[in-house]
C-alpha positions as CSV (number, residue, x, y, z in Angstrom):
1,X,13.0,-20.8,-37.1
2,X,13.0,-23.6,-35.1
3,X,9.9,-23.9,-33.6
4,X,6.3,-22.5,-34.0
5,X,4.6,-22.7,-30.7
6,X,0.8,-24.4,-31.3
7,X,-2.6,-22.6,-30.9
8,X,-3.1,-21.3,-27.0
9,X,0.4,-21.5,-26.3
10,X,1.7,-18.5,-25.4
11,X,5.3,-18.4,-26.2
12,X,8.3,-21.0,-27.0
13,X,11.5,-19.8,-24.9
14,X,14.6,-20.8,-23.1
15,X,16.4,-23.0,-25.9
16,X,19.5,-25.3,-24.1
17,X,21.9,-27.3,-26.4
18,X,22.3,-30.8,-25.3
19,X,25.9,-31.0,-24.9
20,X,26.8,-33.3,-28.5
21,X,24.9,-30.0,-30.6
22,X,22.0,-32.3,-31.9
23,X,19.6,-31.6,-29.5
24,X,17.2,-29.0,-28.4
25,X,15.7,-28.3,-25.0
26,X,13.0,-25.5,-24.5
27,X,10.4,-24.6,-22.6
28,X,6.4,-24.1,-24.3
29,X,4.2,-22.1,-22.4
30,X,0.3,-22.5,-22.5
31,X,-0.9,-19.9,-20.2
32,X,0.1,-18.0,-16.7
33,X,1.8,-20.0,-15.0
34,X,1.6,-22.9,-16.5
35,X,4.6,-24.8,-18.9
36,X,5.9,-27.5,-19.9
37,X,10.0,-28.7,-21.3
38,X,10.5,-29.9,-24.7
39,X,13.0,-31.5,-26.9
40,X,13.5,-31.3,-30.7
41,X,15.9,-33.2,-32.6
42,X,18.3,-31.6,-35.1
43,X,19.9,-32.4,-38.1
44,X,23.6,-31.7,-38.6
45,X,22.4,-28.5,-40.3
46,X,20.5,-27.9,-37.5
47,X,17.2,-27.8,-38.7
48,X,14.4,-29.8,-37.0
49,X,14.7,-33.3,-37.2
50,X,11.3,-34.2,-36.3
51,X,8.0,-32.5,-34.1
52,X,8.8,-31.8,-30.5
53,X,8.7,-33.8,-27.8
54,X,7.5,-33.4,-24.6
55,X,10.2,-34.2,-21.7
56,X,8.3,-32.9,-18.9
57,X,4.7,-33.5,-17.2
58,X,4.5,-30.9,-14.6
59,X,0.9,-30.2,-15.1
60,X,2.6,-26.8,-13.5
61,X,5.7,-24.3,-14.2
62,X,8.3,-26.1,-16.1
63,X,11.3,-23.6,-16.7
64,X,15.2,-23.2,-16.9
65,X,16.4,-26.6,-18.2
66,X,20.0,-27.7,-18.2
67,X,21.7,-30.7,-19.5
68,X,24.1,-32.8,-17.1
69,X,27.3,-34.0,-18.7
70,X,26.4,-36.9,-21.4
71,X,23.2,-35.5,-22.5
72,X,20.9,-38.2,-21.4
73,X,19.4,-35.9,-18.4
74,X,18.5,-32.9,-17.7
75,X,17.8,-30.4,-14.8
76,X,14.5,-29.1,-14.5
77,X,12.8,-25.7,-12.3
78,X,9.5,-27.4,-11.6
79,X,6.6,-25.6,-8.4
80,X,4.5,-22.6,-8.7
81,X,5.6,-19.3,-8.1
82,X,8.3,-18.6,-5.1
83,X,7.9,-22.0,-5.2
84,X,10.5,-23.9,-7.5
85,X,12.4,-27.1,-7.2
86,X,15.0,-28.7,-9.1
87,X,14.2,-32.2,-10.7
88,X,16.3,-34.6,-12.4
89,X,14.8,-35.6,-15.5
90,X,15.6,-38.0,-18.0
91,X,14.9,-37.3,-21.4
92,X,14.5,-40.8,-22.8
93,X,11.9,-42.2,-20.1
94,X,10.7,-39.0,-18.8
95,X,11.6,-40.4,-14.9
96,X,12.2,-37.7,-12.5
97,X,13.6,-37.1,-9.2
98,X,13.4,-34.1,-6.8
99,X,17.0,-32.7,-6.2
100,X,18.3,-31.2,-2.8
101,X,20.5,-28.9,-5.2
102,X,19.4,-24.7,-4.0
103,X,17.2,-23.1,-1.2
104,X,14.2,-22.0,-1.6
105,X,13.6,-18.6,-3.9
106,X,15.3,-20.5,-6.8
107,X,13.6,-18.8,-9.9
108,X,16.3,-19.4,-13.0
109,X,19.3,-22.0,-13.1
110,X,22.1,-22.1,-16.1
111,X,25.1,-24.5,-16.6
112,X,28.0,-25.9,-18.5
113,X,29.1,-29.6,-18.5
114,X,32.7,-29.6,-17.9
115,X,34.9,-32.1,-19.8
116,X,35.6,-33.9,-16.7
117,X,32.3,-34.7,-16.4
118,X,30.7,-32.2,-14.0
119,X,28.8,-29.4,-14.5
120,X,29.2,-26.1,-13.4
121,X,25.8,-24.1,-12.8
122,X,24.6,-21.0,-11.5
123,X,21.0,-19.8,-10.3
124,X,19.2,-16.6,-9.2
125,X,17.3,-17.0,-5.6
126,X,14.9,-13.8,-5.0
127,X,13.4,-14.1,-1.7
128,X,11.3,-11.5,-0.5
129,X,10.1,-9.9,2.4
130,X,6.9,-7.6,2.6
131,X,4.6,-6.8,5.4
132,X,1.2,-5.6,6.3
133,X,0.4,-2.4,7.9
134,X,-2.8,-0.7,9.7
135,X,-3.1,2.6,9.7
136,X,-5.2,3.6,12.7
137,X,-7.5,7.0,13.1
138,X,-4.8,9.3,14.2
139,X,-2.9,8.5,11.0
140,X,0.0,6.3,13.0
141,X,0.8,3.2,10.7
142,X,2.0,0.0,12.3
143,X,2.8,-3.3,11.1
144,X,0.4,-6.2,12.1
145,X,1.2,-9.0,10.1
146,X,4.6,-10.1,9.6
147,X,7.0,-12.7,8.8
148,X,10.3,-13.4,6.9
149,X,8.6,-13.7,3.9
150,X,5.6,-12.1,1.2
151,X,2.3,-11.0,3.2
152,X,-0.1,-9.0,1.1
153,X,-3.4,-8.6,-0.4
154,X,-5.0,-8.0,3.0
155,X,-8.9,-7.4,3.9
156,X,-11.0,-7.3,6.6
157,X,-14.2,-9.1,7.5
158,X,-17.5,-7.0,6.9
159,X,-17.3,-6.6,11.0
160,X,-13.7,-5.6,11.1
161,X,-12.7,-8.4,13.5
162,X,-10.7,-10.6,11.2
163,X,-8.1,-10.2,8.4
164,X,-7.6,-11.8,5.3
165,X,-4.8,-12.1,3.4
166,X,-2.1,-14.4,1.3
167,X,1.5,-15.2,2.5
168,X,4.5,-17.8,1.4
169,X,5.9,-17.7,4.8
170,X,5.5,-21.6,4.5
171,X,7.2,-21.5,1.3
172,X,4.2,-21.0,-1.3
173,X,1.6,-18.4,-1.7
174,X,-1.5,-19.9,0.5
175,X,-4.4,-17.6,1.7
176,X,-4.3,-16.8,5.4
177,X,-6.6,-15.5,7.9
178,X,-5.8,-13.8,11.5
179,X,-7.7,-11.6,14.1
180,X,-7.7,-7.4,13.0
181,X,-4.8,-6.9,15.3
182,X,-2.7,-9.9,13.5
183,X,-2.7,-12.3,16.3
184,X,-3.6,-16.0,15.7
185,X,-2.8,-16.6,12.1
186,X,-4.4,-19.3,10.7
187,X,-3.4,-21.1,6.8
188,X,-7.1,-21.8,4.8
189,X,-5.6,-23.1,1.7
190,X,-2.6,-25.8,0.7
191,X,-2.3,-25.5,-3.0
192,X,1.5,-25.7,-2.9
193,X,3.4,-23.4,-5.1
194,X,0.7,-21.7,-7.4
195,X,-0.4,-18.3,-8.2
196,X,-3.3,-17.5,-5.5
197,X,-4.3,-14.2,-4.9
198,X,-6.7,-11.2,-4.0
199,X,-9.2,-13.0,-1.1
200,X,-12.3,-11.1,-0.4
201,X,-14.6,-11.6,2.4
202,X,-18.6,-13.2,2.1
203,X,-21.1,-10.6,3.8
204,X,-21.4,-13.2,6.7
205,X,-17.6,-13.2,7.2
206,X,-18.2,-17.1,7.0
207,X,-16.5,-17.8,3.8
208,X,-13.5,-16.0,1.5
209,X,-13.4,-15.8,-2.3
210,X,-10.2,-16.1,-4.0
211,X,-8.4,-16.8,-7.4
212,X,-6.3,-19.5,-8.2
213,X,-4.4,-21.3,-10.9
214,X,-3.8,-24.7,-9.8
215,X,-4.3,-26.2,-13.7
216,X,-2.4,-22.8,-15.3
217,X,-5.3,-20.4,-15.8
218,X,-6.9,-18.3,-13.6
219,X,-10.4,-19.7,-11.9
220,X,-12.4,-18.3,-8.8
221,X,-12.6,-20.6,-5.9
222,X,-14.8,-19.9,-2.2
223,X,-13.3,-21.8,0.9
224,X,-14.7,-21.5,4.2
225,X,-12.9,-19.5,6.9
């Protein structure tokens, strides 16, 4: 064993050789959605060389890391959910840069450094595509809130004139409002990237509870609509 992930932290996972074999990256979790990418030194025996390090400061989701031919840095998955990016990190200063490297829906990335230098990598994109339908008194369904991307978790306002519900159609999962029939959409929250889910209507239709993770664990927040 390796490593023995500390009190509250959910799970150690997704161990990456640097690319001289004395090196360690991983990724610690410490709740939903919320991890971080470490690095632990080995002896030629490979056995831990010291405590982990922490190479990453996401304050976020953390995931997937892959060393870039030399072993000084390393490529990083770093958002919210339907929501990552790929940073350049270096493990020594812990400097970062945002990479134009996939499209959007990147949720896992793997490589090899190549003797020459370069790296060969490969990633998973998952986009999705769901929609929102009203069934109306004769039992005909129709869709009334679409786009090229996730809409869900709808509900109506205690009067049945408006419509609640969360899409990433801007790229990250945000709480949206709209009239019944769909029309005039309207984007309540900007949290970027994290988990937000399940709004719910006040009896005055003037406000919307919802939960969110913006820190990693779940918390209920009210926003007016």
């Amino acid at each position: 064993r390796l490593t023995t992930s500390p009190g509250g932290a959910a799970a150690d996972f997704g161990p990456a050789f640097r690319p001289d074999g004395r090196y360690l990256s991983f990724v610690r979790v410490s709740s939903y959605a919320a991890s971080e990418v470490f690095g632990l030194g080995l002896t030629s025996d490979l056995r831990p060389a010291g405590p982990p390090a922490q190479l990453t400061h996401a304050g976020r989701m953390a995931i997937s890391p892959v060393w870039l031919p030399g072993g000084r840095e390393l490529i990083v998955l770093i958002g919210g959910i339907l929501n990552l990016t790929p940073w350049r990190i270096n493990a020594r200063t812990g400097t970062s840069r945002r990479m134009d490297l996939a499209p959007e829906g990147i949720t896992e990335i793997s490589g090899v450094p190549r003797p020459d230098r370069t790296l060969t990598a490969v990633y998973t994109r998952d986009v999705r595509d769901s929609n929102i339908w009203r069934i109306g008194p004769d039992g005909h369904a129709q869709t009334i809130i679409t786009s090229t991307r996730e809409d869900m978790s709808p509900q109506f306002s205690a009067d049945g004139t408006m419509l609640a519900f969360v899409s990433s159609r801007t790229g990250a999962l945000e709480i949206w409002t709209s009239r019944a029939d769909g029309s005039n959409p309207l984007q309540i929250t900007s949290f970027g990237g994290i988990d937000v889910h399940a709004p719910r209507w006040s009896p005055d239709g003037r406000k919307l509870a919802f939960a969110a993770r913006p820190e990693g664990h779940g918390d209920v927040f009210v926003v007016g609509s």
